[in-house]
C-alpha positions in Angstrom: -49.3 51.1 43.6 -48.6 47.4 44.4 -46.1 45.7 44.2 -46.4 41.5 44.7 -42.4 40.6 45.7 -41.0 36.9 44.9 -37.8 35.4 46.3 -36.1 33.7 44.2 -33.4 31.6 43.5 -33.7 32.5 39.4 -36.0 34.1 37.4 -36.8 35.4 33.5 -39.1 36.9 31.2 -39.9 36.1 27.5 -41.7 37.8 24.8 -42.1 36.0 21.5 -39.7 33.2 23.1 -36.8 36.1 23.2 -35.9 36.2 26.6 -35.9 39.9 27.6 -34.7 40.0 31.1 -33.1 37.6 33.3 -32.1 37.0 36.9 -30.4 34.5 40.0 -30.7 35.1 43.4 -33.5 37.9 44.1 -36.7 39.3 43.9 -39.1 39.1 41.1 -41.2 42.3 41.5 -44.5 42.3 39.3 -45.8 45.8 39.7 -49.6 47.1 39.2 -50.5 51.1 39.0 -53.9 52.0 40.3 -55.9 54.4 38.5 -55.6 57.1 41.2 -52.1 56.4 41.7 -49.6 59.3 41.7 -45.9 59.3 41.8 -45.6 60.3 45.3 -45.1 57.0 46.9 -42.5 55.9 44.6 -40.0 56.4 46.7 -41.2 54.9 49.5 -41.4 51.7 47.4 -37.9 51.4 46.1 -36.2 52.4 49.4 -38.7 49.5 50.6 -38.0 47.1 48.1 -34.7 47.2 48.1 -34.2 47.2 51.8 -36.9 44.7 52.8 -35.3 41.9 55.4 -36.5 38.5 53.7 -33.4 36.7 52.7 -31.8 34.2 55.7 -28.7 34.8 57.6 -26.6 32.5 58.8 -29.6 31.1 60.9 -32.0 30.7 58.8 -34.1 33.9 60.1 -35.3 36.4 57.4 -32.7 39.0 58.8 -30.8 40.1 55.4 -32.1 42.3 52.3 -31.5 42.6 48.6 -28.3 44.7 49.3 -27.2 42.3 51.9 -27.1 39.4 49.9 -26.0 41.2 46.7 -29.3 40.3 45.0 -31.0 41.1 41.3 -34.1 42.6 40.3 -36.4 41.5 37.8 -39.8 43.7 37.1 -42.4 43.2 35.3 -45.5 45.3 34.6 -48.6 43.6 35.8 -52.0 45.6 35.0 -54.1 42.1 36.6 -52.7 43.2 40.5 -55.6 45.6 40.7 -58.2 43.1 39.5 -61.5 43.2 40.9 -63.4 39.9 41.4 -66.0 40.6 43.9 -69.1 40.1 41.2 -69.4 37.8 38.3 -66.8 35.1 37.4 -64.7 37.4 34.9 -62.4 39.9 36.6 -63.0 43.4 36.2 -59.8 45.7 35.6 -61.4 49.2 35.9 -59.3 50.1 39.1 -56.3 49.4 36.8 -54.5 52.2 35.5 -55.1 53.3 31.7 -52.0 52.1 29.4 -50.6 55.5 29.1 -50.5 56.2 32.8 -49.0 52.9 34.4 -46.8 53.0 31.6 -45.4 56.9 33.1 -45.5 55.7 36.4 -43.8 52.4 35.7 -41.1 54.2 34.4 -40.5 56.9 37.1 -40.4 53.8 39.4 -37.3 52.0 37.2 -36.2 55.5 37.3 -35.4 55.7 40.7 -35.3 52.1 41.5 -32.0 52.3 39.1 -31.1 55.3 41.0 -31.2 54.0 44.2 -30.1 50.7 43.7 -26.7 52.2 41.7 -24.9 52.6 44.9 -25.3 49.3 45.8 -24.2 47.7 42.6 -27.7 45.7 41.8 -28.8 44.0 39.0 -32.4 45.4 37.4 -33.8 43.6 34.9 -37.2 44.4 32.9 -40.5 42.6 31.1 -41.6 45.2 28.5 -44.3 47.2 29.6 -48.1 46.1 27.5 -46.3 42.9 25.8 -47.5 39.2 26.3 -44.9 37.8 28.5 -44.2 34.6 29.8 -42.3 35.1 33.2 -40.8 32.2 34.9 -39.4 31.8 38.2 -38.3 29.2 40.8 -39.6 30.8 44.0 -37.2 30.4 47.2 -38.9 29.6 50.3 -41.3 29.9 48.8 -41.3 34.1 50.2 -44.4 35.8 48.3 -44.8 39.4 49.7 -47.6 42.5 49.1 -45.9 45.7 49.3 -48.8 48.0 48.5 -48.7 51.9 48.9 
């Protein structure tokens, strides 16, 4: 699994110009299953995620996470993370999970990235997993992170 982390100051995501999910201050996750992926690192992720030190403290050092600064969560499915484009000029998307797969996967990891993130009190918002989506964000820093397990 992958998992390519924005900070941001806002962020959304539209389908058929209905804006499906929404967010200010936080981290725009766009999240890619492999095609041997397994649940097992799951987890690991969203403890990660959620805990990761890239927002500033009061000196300007990444020192704070998501919790700390009382942050939102926007992911979006993103089947292009595992795209391969070592030959040829055209991407190949063979390492990319099968529809029916990333879609279980996806949802075990909103599963427990809702669980986790409960006690805390965050905001999760979501794309819709296989639709045509335009995602918009104003990146803070800019911070652009791999978190890949």
């Amino acid at each position: 699994m992958r998992a390519l982390i924005q900070r941001v100051s806002s962020a959304k995501v539209e389908v058929d110009n209905e804006i499906k999910g929404s967010i200010n201050k936080g981290l725009l996750v766009l999240f890619g299953v492999h095609e041997e992926d397994t649940s097992e690192p799951i987890s690991y992720l969203c403890e990660k995620l959620i805990h990761l030190r890239i927002f500033p403290d009061d000196n300007n050092k990444m020192n704070r996470s998501l919790v700390d600064v009382k942050g939102d969560l926007l992911i979006v499915s993103q089947f292009t993370l595992y795209a391969d484009c070592s030959q040829g000029r055209r991407p190949s998307y063979i390492h990319s999970a099968k529809a029916e797969k990333a879609l279980k996967l996806y949802e075990a990891f909103l599963s427990e990235l809702k669980k986790i993130s409960r006690q805390y009190g965050t905001k999760i918002e979501t794309g819709v997993f296989g639709a045509d989506m335009r995602v918009s964000l104003v990146n803070d820093g800019p911070v652009t992170i791999i978190l890949e397990k």
